[in-house]
N, C-alpha and C positions, 0 to 999 in steps of 0.2 A: 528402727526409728532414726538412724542415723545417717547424717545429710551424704555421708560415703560411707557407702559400705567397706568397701575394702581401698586400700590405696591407688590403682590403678583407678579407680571411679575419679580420682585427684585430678587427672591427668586433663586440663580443658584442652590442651594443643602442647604436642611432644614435637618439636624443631629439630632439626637433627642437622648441624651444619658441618659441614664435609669439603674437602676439595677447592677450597673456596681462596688460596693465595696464588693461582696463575692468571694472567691478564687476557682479557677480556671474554672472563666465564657467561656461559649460556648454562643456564638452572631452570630448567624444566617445571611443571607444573603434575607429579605423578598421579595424585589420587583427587577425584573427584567431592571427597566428603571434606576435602581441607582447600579445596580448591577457593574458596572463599577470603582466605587466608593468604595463600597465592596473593592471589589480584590483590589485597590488602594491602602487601609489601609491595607490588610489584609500581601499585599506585604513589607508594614514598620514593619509592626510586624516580619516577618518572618527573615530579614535584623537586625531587632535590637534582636533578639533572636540569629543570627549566629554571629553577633559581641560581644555578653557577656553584652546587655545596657538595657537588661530587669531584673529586681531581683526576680519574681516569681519563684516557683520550677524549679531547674534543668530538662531537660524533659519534662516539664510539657505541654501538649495538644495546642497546640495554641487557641486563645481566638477567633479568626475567621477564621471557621476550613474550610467554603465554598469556601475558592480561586479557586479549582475546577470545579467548578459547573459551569455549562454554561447557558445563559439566555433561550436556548431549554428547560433545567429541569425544568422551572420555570411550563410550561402551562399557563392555564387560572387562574392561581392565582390572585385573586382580594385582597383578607384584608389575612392580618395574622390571625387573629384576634381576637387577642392585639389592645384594645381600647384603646388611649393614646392622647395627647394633639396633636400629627401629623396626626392622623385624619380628620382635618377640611381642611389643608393643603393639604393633599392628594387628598379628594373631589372636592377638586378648584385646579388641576395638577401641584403640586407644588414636586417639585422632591424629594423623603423622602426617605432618609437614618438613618434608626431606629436600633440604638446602643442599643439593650437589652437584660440583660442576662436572657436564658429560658432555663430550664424550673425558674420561682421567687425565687428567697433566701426564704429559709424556717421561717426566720422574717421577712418577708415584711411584713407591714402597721399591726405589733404586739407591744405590748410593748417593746420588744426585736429589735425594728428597730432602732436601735443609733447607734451612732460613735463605742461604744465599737465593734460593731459588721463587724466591716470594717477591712478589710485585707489589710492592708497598703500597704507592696509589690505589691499587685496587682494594689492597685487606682496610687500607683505610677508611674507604667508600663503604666494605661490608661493614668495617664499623659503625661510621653514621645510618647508614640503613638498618640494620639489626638495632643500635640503641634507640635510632624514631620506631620504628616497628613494636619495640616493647613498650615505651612511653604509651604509644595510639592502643595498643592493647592494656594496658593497666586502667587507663582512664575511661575503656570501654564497657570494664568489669565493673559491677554494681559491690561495692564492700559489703554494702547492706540494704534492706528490702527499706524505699521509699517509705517514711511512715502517716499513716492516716491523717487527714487533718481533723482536727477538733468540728465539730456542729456545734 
């Protein structure tokens, strides 16, 4: 009787952001069942780029370039695969929206993987995108079922 059975039933969209402090990331669009989510963000991005509320290069590529893509292109795509902690999640049908930039920053998991090596404009922009992104999904979520009106 219970509205989750178990915890992972919890899960409406597991985000998994990754990879995301080198400049001018391109983040893919992986899985089909979250691809709706996709284009969600990909639609803030595009919004906060036309109003002047991103500071990355002028110009510069959009960071989610698949708004296009329709869930037909996807096929039988099963894994990216990109082995990452949404993996397990994914296994057990937990809806996974994998924020990562590909192809890896040329310091990943090097000495050279530090702060110094972050492109601040940019991790700023994924800030404003990710905190409008959550905003547009909280207020999309129903808290509670409509209730009947009186006759």
């Amino acid at each position: 009787m219970a509205n989750f059975p178990n915890a992972l039933n919890q899960i409406s969209l597991f985000v998994l952001l990754d990879l995301l402090g080198s400049p001018a990331p391109r983040v893919s669009s992986y899985f089909p069942t979250t691809h709706w989510a996709y284009r969600n963000m990909a639609s803030i991005e595009q919004r906060m780029r036309r109003l002047g509320l991103l500071e990355s290069a002028e110009g510069a590529h959009p960071f989610l370039p698949d708004s296009a893509r329709t869930v037909a292109q996807f096929g039988a795509q099963r894994s990216t695969g990109i082995g990452d902690d949404h993996v397990p999640f994914l296994a057990r049908g937990a809806p996974v929206l994998h924020v990562i930039d590909a192809p890896f920053p040329a310091v990943w998991h090097t000495l050279q993987d530090d702060g110094d090596h972050l492109d601040l404009p940019t991790v700023r922009d994924w800030a404003r995108i990710m905190a409008a992104f959550a905003l547009e999904w909280l207020d999309m979520m129903e808290v509670e079922p409509p209730q009947a009106k009186d006759v």
